[in-house]
CHARMM-style PDB file with segment names, atoms N, HN, CA, C and O in Angstrom:
ATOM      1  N   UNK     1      -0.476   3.511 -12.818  1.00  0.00      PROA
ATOM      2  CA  UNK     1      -0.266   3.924 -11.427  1.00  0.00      PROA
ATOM      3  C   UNK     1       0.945   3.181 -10.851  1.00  0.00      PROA
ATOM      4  O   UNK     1       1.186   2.033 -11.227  1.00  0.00      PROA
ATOM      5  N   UNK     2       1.883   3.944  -9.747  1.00  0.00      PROA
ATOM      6  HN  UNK     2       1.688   4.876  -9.442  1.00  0.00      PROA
ATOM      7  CA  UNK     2       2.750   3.347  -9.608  1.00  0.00      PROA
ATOM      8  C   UNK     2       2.431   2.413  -8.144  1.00  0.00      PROA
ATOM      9  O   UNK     2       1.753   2.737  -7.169  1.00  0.00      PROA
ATOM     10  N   UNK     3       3.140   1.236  -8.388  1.00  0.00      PROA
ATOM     11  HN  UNK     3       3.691   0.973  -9.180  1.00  0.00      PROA
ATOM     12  CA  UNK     3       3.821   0.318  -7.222  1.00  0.00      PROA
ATOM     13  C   UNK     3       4.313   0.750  -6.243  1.00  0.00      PROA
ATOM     14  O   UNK     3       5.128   1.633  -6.514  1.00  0.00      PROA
ATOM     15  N   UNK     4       4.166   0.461  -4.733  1.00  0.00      PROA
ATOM     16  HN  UNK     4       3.505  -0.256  -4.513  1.00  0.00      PROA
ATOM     17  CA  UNK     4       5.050   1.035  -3.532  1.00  0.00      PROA
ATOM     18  C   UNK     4       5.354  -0.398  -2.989  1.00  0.00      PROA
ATOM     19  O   UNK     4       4.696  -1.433  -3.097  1.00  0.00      PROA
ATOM     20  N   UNK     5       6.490  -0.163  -2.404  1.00  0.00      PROA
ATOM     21  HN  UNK     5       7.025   0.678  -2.317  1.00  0.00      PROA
ATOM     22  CA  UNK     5       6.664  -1.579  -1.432  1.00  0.00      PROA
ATOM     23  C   UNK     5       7.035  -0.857   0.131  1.00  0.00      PROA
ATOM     24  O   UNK     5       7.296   0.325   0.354  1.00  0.00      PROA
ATOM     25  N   UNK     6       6.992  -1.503   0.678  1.00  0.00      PROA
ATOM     26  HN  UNK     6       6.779  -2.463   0.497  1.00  0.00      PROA
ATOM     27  CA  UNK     6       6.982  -1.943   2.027  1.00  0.00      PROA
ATOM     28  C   UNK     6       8.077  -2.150   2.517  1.00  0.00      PROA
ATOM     29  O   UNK     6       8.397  -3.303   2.228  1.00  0.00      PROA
ATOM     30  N   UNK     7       9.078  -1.513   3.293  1.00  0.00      PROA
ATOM     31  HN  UNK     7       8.818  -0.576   3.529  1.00  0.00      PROA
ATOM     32  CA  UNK     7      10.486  -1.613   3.221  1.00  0.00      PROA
ATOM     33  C   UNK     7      10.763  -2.015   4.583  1.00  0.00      PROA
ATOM     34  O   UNK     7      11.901  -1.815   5.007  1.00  0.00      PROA
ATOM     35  N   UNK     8      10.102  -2.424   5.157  1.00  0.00      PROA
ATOM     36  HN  UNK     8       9.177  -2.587   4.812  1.00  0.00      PROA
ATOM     37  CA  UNK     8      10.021  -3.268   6.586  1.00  0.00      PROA
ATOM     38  C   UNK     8       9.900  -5.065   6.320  1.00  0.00      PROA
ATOM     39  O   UNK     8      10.687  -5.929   6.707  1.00  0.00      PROA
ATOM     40  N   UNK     9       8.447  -5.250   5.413  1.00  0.00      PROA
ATOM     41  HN  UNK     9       7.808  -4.549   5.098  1.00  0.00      PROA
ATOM     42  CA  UNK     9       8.582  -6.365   4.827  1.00  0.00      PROA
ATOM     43  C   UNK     9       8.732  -6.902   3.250  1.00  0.00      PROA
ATOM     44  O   UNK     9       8.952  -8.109   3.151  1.00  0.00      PROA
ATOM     45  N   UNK    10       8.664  -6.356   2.362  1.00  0.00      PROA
ATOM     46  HN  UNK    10       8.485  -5.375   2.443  1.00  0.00      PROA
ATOM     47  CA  UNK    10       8.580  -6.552   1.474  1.00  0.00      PROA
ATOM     48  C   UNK    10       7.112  -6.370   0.349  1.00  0.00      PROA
ATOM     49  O   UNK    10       7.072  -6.301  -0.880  1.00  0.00      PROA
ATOM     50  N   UNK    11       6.142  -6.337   1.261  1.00  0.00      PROA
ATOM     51  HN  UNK    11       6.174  -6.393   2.258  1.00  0.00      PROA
ATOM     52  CA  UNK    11       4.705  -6.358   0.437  1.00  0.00      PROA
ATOM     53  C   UNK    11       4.746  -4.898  -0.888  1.00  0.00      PROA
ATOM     54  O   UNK    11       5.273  -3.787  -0.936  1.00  0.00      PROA
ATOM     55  N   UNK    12       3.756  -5.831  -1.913  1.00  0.00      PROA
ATOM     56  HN  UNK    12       3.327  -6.734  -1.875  1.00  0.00      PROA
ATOM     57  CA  UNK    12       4.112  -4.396  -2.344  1.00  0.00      PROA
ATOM     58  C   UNK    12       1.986  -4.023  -2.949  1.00  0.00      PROA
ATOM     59  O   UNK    12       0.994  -4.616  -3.372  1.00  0.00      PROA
ATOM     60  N   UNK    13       2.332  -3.049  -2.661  1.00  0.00      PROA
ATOM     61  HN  UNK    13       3.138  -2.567  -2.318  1.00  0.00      PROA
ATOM     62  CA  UNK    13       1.061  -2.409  -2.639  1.00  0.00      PROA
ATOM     63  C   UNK    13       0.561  -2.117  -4.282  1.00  0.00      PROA
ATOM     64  O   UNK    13       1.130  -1.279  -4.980  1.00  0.00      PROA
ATOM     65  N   UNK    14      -0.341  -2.768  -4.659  1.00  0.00      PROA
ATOM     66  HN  UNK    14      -0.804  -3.449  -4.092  1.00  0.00      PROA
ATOM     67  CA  UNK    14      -0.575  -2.803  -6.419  1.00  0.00      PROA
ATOM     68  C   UNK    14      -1.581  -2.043  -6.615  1.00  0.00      PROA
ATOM     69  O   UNK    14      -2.605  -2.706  -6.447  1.00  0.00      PROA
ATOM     70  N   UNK    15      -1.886  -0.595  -6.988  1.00  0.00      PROA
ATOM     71  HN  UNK    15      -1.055  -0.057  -7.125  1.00  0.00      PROA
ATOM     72  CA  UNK    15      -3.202  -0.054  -7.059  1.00  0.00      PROA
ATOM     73  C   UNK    15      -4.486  -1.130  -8.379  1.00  0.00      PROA
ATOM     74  O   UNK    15      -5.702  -1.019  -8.540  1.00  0.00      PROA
ATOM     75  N   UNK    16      -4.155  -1.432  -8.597  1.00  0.00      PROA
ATOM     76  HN  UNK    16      -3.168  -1.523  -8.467  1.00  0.00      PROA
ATOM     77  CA  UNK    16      -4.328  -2.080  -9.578  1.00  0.00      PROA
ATOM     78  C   UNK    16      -5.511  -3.105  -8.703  1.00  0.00      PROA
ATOM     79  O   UNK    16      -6.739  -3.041  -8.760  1.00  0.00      PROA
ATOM     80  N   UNK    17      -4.696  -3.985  -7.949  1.00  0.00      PROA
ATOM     81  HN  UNK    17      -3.698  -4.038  -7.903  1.00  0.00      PROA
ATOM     82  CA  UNK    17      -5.470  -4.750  -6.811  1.00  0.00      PROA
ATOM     83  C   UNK    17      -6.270  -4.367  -5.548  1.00  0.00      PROA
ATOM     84  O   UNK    17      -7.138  -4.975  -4.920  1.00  0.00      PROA
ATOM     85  N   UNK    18      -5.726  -3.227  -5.391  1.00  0.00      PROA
ATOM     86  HN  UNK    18      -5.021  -2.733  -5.901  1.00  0.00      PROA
ATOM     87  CA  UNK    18      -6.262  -2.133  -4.070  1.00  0.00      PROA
ATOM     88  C   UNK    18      -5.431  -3.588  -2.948  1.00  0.00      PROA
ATOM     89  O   UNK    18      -4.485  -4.375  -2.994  1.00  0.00      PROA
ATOM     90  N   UNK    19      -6.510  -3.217  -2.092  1.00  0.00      PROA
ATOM     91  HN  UNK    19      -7.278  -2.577  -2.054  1.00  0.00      PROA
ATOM     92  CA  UNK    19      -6.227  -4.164  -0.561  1.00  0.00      PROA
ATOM     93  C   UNK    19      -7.422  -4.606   0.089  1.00  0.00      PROA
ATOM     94  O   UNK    19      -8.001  -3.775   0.789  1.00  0.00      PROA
ATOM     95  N   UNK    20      -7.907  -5.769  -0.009  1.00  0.00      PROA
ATOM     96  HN  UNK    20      -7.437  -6.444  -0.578  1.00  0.00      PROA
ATOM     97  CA  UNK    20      -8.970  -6.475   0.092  1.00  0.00      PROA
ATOM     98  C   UNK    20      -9.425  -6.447   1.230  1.00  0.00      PROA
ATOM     99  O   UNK    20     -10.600  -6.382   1.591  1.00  0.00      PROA
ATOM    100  N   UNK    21      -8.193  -6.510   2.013  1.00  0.00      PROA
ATOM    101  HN  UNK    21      -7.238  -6.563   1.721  1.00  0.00      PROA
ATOM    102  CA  UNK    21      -8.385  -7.012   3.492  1.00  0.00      PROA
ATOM    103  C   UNK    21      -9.003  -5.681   4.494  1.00  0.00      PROA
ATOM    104  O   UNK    21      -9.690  -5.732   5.514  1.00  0.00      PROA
ATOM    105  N   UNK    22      -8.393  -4.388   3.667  1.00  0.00      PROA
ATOM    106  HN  UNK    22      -7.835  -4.347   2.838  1.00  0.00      PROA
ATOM    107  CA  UNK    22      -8.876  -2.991   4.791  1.00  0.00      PROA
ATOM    108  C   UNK    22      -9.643  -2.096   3.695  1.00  0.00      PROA
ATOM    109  O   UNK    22      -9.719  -0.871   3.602  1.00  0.00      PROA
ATOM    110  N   UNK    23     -10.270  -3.280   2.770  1.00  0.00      PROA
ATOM    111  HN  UNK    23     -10.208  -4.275   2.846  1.00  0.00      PROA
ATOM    112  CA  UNK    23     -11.871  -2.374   2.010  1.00  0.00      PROA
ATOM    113  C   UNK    23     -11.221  -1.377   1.392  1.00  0.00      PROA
ATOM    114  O   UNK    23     -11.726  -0.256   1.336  1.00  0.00      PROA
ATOM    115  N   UNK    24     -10.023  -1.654   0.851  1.00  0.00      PROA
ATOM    116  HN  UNK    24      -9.613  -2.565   0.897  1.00  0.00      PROA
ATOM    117  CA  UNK    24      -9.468  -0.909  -0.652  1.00  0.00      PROA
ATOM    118  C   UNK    24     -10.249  -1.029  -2.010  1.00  0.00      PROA
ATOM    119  O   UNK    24      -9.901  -1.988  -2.699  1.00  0.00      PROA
ATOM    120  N   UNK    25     -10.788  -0.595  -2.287  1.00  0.00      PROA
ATOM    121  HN  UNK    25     -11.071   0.184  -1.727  1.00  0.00      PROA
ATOM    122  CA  UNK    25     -10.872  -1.178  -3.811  1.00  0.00      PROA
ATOM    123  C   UNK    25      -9.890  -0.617  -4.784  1.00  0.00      PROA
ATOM    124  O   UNK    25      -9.262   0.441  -4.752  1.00  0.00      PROA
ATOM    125  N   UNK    26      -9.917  -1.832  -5.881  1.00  0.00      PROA
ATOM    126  HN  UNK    26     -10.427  -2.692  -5.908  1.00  0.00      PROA
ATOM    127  CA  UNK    26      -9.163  -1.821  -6.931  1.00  0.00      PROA
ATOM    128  C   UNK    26      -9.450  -0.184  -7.766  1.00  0.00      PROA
ATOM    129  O   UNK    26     -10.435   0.543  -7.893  1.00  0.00      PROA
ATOM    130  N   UNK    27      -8.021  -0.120  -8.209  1.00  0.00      PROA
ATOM    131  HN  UNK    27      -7.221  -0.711  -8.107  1.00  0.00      PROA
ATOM    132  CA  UNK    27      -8.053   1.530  -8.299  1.00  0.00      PROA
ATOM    133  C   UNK    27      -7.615   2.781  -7.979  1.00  0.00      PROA
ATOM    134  O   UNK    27      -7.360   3.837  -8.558  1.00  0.00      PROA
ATOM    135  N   UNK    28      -7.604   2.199  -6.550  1.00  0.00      PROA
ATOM    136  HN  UNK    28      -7.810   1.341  -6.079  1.00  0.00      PROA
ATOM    137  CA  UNK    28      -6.981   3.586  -5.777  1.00  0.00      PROA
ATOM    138  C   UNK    28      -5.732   3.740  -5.475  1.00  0.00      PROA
ATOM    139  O   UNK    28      -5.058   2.998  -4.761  1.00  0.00      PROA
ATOM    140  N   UNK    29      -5.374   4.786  -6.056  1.00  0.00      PROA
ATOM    141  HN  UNK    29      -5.921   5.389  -6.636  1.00  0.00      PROA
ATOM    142  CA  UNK    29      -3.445   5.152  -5.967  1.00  0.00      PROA
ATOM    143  C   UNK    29      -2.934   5.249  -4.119  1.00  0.00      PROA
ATOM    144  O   UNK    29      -3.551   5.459  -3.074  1.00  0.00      PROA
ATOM    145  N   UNK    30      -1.746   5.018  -4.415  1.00  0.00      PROA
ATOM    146  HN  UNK    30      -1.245   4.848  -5.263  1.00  0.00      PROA
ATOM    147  CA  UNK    30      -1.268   4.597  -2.957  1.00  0.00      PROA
ATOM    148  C   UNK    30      -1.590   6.393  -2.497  1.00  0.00      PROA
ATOM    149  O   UNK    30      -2.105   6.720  -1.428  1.00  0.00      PROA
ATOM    150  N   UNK    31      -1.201   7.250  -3.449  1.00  0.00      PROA
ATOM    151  HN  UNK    31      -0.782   6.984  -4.317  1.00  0.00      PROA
ATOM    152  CA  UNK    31      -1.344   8.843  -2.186  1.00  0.00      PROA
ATOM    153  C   UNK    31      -2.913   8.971  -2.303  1.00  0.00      PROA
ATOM    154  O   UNK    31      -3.470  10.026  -2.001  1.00  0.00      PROA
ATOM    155  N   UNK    32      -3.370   8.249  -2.595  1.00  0.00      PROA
ATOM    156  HN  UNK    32      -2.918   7.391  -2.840  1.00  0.00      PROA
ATOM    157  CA  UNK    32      -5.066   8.621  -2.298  1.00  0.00      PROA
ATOM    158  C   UNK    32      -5.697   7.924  -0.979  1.00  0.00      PROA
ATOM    159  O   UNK    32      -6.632   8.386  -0.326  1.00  0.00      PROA
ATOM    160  N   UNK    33      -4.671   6.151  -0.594  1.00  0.00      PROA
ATOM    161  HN  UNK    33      -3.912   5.775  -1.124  1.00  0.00      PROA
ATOM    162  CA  UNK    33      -4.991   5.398   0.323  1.00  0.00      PROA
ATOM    163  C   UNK    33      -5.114   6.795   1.990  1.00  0.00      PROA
ATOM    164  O   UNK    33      -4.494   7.776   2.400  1.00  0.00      PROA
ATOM    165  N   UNK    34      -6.146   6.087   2.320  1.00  0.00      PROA
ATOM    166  HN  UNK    34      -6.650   5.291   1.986  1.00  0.00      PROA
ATOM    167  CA  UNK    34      -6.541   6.917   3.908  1.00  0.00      PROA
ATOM    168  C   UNK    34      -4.887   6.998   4.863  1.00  0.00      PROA
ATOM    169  O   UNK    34      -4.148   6.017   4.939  1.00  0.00      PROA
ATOM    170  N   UNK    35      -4.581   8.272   5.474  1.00  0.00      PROA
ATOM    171  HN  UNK    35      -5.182   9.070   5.412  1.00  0.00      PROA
ATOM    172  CA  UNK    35      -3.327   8.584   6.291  1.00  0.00      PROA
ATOM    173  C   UNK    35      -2.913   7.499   7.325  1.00  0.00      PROA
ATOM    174  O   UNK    35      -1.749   7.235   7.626  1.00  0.00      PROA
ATOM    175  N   UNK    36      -4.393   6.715   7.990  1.00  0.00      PROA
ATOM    176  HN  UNK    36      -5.339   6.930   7.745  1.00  0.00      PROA
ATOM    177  CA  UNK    36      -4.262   5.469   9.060  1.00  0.00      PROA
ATOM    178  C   UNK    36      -3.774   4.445   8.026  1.00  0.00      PROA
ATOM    179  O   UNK    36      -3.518   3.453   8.710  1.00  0.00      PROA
ATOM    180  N   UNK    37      -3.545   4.193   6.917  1.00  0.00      PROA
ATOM    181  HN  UNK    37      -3.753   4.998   6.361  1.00  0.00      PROA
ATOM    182  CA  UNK    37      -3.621   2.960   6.121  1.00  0.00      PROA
ATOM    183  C   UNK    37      -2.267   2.383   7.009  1.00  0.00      PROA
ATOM    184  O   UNK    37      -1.379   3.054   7.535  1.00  0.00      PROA
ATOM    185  N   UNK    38      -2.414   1.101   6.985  1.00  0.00      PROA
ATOM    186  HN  UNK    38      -3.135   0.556   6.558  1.00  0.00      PROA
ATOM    187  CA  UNK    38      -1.263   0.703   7.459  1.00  0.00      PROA
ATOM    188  C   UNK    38      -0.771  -1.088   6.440  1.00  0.00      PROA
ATOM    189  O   UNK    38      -1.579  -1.815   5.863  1.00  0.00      PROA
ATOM    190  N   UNK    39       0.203  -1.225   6.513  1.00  0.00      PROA
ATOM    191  HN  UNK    39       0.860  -0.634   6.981  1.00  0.00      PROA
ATOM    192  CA  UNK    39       0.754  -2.531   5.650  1.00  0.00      PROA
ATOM    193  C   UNK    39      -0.193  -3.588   6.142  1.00  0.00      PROA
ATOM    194  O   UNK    39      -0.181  -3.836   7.348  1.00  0.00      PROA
ATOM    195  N   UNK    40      -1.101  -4.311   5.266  1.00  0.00      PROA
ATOM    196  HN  UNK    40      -1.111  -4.110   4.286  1.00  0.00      PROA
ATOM    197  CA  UNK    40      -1.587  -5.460   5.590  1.00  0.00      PROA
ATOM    198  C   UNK    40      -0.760  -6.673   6.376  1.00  0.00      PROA
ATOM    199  O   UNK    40      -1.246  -7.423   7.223  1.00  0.00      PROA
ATOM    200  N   UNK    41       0.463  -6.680   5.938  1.00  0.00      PROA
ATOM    201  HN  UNK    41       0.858  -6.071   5.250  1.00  0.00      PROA
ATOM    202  CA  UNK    41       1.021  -7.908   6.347  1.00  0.00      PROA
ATOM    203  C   UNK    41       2.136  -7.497   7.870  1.00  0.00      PROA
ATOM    204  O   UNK    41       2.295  -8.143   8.906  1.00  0.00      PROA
ATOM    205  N   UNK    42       2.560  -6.577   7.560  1.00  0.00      PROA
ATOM    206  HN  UNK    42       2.430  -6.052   6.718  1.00  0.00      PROA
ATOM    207  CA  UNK    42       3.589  -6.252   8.970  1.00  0.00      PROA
ATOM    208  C   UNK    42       2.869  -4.991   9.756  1.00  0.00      PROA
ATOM    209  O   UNK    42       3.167  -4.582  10.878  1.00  0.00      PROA
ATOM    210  N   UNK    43       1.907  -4.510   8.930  1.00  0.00      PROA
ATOM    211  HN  UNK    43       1.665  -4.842   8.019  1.00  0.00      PROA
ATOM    212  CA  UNK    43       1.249  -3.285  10.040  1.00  0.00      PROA
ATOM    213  C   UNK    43       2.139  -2.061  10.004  1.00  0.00      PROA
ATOM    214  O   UNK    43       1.933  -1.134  10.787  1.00  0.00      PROA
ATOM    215  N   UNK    44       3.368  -2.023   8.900  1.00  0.00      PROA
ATOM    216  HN  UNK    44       3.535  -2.776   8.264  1.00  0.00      PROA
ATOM    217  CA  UNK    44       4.155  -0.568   9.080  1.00  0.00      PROA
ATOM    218  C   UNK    44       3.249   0.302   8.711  1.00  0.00      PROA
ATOM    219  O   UNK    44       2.161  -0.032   8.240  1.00  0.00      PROA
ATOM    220  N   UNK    45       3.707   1.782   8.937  1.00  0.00      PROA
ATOM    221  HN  UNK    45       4.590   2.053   9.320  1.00  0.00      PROA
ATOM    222  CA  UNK    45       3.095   3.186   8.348  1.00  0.00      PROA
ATOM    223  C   UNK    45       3.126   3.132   6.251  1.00  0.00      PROA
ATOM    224  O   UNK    45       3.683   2.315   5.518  1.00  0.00      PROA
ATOM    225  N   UNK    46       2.199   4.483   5.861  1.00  0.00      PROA
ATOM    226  HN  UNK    46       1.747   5.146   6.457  1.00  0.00      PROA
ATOM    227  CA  UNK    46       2.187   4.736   4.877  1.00  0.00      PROA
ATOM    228  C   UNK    46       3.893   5.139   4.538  1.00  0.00      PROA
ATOM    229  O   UNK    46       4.541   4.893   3.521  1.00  0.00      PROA
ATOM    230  N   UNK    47       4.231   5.706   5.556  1.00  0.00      PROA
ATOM    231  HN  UNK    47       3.704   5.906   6.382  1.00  0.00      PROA
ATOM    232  CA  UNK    47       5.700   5.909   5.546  1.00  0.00      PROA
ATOM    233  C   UNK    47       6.730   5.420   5.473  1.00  0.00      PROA
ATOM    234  O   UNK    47       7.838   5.900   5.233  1.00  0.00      PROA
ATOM    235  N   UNK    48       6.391   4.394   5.688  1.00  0.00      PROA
ATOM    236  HN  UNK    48       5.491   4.004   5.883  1.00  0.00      PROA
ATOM    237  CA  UNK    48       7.129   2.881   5.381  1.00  0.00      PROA
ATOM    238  C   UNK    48       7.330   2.613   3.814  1.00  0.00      PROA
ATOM    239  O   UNK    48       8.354   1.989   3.535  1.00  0.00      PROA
ATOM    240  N   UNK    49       6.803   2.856   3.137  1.00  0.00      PROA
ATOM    241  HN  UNK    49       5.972   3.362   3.363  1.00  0.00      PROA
ATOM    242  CA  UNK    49       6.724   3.030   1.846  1.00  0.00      PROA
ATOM    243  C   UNK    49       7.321   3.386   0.630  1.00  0.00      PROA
ATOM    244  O   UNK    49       7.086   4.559   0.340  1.00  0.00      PROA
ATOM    245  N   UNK    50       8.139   2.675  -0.332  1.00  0.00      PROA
ATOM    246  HN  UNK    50       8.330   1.722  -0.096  1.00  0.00      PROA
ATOM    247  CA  UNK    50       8.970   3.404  -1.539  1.00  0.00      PROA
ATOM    248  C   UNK    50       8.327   3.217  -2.161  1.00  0.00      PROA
ATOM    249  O   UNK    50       7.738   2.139  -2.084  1.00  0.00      PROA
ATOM    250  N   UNK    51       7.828   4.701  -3.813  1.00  0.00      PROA
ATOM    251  HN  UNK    51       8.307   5.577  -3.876  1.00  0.00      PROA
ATOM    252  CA  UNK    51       7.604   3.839  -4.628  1.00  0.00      PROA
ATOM    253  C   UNK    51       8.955   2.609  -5.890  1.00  0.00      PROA
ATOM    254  O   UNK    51      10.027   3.027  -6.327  1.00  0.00      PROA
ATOM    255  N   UNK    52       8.428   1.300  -6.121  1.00  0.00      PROA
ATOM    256  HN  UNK    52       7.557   0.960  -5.766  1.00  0.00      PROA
ATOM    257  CA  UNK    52       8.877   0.133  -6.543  1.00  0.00      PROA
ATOM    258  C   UNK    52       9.203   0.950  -8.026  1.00  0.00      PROA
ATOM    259  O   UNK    52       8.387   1.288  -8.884  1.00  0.00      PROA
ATOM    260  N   UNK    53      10.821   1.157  -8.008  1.00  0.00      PROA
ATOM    261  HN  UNK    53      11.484   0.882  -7.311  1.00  0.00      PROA
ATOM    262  CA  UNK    53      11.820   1.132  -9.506  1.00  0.00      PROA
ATOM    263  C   UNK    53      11.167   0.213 -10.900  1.00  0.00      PROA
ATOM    264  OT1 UNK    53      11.801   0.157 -11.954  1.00  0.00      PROA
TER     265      UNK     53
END
């Protein structure tokens, strides 16, 4: 599954790890994450988002 980062701050979103903090579990691909998802660390949009080269 691929990597996205965060092009506001840098975070990068690991499906692999999910996101602990907004009850991701490990697993879930970033286009599966919920439309409200927002960056744990700066709060940007899903839109905010590249997937990581």
């Amino acid at each position: 599954m691929d990597k996205y980062v965060c092009e506001v701050c840098g975070y990068v979103y690991d499906p692999a790890e999910g996101d602990s903090e907004n009850n991701i579990p490990p697993g879930t691909a970033f286009a599966d994450l919920p439309a409200d998802w927002e960056c744990p660390v700066c709060g940007a949009s899903k839109d905010d988002f590249v997937k990581q080269e």
